[in-house]
N, CA, C and O atoms as a GROMACS GRO file, in nm:
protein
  276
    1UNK      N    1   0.489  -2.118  -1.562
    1UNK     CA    2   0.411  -2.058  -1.454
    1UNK      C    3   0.503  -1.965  -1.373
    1UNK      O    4   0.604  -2.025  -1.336
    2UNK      N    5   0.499  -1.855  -1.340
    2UNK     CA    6   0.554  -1.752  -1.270
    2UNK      C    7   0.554  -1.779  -1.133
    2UNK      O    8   0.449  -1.807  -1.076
    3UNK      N    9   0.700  -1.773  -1.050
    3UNK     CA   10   0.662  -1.769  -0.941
    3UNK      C   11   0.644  -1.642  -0.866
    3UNK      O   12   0.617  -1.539  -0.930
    4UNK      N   13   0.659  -1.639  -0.714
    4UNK     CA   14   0.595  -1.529  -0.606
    4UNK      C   15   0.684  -1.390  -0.648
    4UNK      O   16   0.656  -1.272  -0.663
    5UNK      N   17   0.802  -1.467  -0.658
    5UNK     CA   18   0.920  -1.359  -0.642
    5UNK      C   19   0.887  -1.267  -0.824
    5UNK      O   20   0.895  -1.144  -0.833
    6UNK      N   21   0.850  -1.359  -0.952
    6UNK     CA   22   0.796  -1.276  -1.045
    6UNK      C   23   0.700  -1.213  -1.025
    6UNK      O   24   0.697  -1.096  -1.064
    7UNK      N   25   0.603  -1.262  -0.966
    7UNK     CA   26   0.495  -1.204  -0.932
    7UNK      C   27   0.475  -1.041  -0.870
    7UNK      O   28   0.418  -0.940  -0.910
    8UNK      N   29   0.568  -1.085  -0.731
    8UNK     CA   30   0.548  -0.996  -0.678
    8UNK      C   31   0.656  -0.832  -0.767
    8UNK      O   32   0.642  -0.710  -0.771
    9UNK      N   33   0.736  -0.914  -0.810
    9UNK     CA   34   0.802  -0.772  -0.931
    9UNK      C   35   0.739  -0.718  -1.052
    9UNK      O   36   0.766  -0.612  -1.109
   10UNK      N   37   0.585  -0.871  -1.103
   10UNK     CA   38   0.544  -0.727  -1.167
   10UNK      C   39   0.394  -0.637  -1.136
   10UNK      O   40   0.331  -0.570  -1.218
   11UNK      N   41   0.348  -0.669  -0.936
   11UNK     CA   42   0.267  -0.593  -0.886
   11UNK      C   43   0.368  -0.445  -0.920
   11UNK      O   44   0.349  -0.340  -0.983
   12UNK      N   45   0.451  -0.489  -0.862
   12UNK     CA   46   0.572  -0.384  -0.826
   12UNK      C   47   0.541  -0.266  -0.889
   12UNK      O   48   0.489  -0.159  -0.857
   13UNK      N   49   0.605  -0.338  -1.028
   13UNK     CA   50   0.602  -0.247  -1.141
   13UNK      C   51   0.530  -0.166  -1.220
   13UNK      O   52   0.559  -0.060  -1.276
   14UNK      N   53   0.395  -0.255  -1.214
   14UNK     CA   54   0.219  -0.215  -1.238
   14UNK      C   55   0.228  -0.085  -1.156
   14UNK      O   56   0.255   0.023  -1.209
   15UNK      N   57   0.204  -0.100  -1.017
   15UNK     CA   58   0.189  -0.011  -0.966
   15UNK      C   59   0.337   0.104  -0.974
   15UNK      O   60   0.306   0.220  -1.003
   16UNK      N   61   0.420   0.090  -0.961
   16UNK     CA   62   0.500   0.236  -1.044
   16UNK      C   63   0.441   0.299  -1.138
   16UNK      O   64   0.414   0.419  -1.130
   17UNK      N   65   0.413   0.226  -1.238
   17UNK     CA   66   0.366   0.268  -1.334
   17UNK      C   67   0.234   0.370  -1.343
   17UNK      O   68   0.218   0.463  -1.421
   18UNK      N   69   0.129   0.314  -1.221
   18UNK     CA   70   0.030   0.427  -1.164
   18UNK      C   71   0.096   0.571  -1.098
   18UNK      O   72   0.034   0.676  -1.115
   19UNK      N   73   0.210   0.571  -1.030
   19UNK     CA   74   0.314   0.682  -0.976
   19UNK      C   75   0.326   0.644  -0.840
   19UNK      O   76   0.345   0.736  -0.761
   20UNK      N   77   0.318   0.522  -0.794
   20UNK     CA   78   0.310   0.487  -0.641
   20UNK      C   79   0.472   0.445  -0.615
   20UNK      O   80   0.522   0.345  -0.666
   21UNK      N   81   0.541   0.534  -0.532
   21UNK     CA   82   0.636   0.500  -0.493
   21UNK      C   83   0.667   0.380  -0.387
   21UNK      O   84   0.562   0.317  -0.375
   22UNK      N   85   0.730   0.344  -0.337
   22UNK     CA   86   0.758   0.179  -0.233
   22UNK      C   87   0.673   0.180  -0.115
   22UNK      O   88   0.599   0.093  -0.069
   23UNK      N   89   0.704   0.319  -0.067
   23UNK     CA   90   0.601   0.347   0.042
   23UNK      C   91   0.431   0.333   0.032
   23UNK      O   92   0.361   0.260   0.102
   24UNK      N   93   0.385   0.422  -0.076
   24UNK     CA   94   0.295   0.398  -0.136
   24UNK      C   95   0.206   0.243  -0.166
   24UNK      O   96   0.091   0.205  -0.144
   25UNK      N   97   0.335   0.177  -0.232
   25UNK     CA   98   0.288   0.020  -0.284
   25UNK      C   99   0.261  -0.074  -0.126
   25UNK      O  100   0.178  -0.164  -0.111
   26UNK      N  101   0.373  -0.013  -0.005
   26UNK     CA  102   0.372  -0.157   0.109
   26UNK      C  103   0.243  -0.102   0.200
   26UNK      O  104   0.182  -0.166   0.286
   27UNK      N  105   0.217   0.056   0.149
   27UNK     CA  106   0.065   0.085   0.232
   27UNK      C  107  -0.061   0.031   0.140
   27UNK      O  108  -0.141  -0.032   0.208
   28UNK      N  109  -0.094   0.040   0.017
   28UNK     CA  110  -0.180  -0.026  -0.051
   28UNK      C  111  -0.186  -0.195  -0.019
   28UNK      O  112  -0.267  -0.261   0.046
   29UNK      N  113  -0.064  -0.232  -0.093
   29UNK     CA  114  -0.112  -0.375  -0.044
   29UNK      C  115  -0.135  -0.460   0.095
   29UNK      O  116  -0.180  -0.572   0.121
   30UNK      N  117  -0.079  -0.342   0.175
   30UNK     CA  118  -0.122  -0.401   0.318
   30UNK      C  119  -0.300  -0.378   0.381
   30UNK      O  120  -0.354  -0.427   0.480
   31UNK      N  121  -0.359  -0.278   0.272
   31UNK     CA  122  -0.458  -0.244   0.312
   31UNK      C  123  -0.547  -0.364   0.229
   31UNK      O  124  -0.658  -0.405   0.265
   32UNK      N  125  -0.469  -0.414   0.105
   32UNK     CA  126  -0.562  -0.527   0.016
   32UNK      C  127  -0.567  -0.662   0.156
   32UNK      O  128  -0.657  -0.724   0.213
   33UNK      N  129  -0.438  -0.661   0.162
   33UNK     CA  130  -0.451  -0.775   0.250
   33UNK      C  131  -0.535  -0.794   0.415
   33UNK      O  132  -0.586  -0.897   0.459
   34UNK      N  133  -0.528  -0.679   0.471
   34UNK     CA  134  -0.607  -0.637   0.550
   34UNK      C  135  -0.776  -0.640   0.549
   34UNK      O  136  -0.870  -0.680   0.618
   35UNK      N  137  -0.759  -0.600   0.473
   35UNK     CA  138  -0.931  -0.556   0.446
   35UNK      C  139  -0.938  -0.400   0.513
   35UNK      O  140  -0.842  -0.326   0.537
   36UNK      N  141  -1.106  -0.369   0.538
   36UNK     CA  142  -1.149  -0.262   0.636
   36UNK      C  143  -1.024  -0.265   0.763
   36UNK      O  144  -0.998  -0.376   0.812
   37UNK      N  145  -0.959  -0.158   0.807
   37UNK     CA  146  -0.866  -0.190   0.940
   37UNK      C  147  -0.867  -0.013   0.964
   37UNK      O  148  -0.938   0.059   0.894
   38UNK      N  149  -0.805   0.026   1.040
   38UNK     CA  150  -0.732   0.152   1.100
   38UNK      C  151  -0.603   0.203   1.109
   38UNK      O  152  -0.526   0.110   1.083
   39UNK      N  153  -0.541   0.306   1.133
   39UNK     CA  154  -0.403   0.354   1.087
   39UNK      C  155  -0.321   0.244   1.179
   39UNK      O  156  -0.239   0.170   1.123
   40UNK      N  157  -0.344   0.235   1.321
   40UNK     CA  158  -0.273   0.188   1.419
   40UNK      C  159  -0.255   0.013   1.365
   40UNK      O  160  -0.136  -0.014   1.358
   41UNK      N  161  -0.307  -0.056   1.343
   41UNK     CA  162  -0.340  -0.191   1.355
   41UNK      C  163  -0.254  -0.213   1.183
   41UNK      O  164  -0.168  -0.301   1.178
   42UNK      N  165  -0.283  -0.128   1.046
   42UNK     CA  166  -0.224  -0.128   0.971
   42UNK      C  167  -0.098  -0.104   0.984
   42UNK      O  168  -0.018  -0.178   0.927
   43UNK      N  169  -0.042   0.031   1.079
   43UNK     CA  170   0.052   0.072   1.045
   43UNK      C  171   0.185  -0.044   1.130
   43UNK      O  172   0.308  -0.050   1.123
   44UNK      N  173   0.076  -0.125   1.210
   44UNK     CA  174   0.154  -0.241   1.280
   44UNK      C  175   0.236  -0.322   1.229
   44UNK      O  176   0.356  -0.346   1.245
   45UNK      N  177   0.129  -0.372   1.147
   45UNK     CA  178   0.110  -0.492   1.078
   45UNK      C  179   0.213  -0.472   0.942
   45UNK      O  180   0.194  -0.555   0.853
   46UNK      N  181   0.314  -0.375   0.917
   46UNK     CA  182   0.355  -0.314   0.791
   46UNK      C  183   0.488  -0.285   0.845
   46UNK      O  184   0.598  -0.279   0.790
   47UNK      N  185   0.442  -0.262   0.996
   47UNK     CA  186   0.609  -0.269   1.019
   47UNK      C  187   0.686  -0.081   1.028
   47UNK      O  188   0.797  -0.046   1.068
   48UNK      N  189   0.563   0.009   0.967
   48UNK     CA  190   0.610   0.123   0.934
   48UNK      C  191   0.540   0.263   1.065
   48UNK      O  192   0.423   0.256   1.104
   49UNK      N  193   0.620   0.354   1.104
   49UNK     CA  194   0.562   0.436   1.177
   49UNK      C  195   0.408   0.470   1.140
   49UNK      O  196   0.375   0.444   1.024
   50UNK      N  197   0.316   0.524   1.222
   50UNK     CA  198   0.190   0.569   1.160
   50UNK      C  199   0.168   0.680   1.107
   50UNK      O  200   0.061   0.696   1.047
   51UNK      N  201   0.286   0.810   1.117
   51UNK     CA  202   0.291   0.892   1.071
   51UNK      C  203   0.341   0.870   0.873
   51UNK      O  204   0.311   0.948   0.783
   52UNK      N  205   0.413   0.754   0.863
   52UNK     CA  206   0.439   0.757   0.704
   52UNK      C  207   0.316   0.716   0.670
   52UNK      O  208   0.256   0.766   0.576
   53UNK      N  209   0.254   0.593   0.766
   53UNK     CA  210   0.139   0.542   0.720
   53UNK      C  211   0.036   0.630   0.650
   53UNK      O  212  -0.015   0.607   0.541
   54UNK      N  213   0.003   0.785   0.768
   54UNK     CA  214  -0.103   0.820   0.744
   54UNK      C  215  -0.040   0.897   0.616
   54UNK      O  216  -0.110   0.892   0.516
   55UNK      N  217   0.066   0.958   0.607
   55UNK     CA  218   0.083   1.025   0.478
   55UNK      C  219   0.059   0.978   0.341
   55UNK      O  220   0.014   1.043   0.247
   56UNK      N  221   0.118   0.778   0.348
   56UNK     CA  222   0.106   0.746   0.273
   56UNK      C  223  -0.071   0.724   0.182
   56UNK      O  224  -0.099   0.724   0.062
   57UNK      N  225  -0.155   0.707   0.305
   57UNK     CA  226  -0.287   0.698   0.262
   57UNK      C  227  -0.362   0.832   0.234
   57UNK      O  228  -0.472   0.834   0.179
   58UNK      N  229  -0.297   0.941   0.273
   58UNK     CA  230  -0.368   1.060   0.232
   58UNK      C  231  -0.320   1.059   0.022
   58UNK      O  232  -0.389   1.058  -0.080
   59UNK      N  233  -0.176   1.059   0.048
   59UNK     CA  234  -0.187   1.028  -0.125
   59UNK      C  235  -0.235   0.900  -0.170
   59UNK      O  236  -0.281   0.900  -0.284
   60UNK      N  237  -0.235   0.840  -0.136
   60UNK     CA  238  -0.359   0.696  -0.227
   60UNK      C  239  -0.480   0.777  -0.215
   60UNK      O  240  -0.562   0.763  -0.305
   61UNK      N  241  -0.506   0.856  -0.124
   61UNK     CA  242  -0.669   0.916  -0.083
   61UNK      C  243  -0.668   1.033  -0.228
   61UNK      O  244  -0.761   1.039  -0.309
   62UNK      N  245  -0.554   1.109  -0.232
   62UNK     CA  246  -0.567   1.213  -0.334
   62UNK      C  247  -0.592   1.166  -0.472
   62UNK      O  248  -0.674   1.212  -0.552
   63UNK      N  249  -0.504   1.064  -0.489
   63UNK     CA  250  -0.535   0.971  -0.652
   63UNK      C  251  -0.642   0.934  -0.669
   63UNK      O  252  -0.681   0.922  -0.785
   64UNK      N  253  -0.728   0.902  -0.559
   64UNK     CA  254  -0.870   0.824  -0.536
   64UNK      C  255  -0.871   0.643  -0.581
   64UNK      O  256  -0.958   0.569  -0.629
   65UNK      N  257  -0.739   0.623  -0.542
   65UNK     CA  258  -0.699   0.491  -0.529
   65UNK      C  259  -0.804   0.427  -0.423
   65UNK      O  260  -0.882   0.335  -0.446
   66UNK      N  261  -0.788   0.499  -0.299
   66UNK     CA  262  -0.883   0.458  -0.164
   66UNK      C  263  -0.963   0.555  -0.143
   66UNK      O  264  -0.980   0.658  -0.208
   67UNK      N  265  -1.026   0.508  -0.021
   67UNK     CA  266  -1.097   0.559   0.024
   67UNK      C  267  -1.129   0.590   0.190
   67UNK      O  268  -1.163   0.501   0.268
   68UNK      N  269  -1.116   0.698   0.221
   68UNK     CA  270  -1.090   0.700   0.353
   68UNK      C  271  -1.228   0.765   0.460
   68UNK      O  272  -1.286   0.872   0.442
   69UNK      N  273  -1.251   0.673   0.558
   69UNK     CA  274  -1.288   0.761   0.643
   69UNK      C  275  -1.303   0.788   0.777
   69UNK      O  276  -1.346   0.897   0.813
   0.00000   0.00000   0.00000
């Protein structure tokens, strides 16, 4: 059985593999874990300015990974 720490290396990697760089991956999965939320309250909760935030979700928005509005 795999633990967290495998686990979480081969979300990791999955998602590289889509072209999502680190930034990319800690804004996606913070939005899985989140649910519905907003830049401010996400970009909290992640630890990261809201300006990478919002960049980062405009490219998940361009891939059509998400969905924004």
């Amino acid at each position: 059985m795999p633990n967290l720490l495998d686990q979480q290396k081969e979300i990791s990697q999955t998602l590289s593999e889509f072209g999502l760089n680190k930034k990319d991956q800690d804004v996606y999965l913070g939005l899985l874990k989140a649910g519905l939320t907003t830049l401010t309250p996400l970009s909290r909760s992640l630890g990261l300015p809201p300006t990478t935030v919002q960049s980062a979700l405009a490219r998940l928005e361009r891939r059509g990974i998400i969905g924004v509005t």
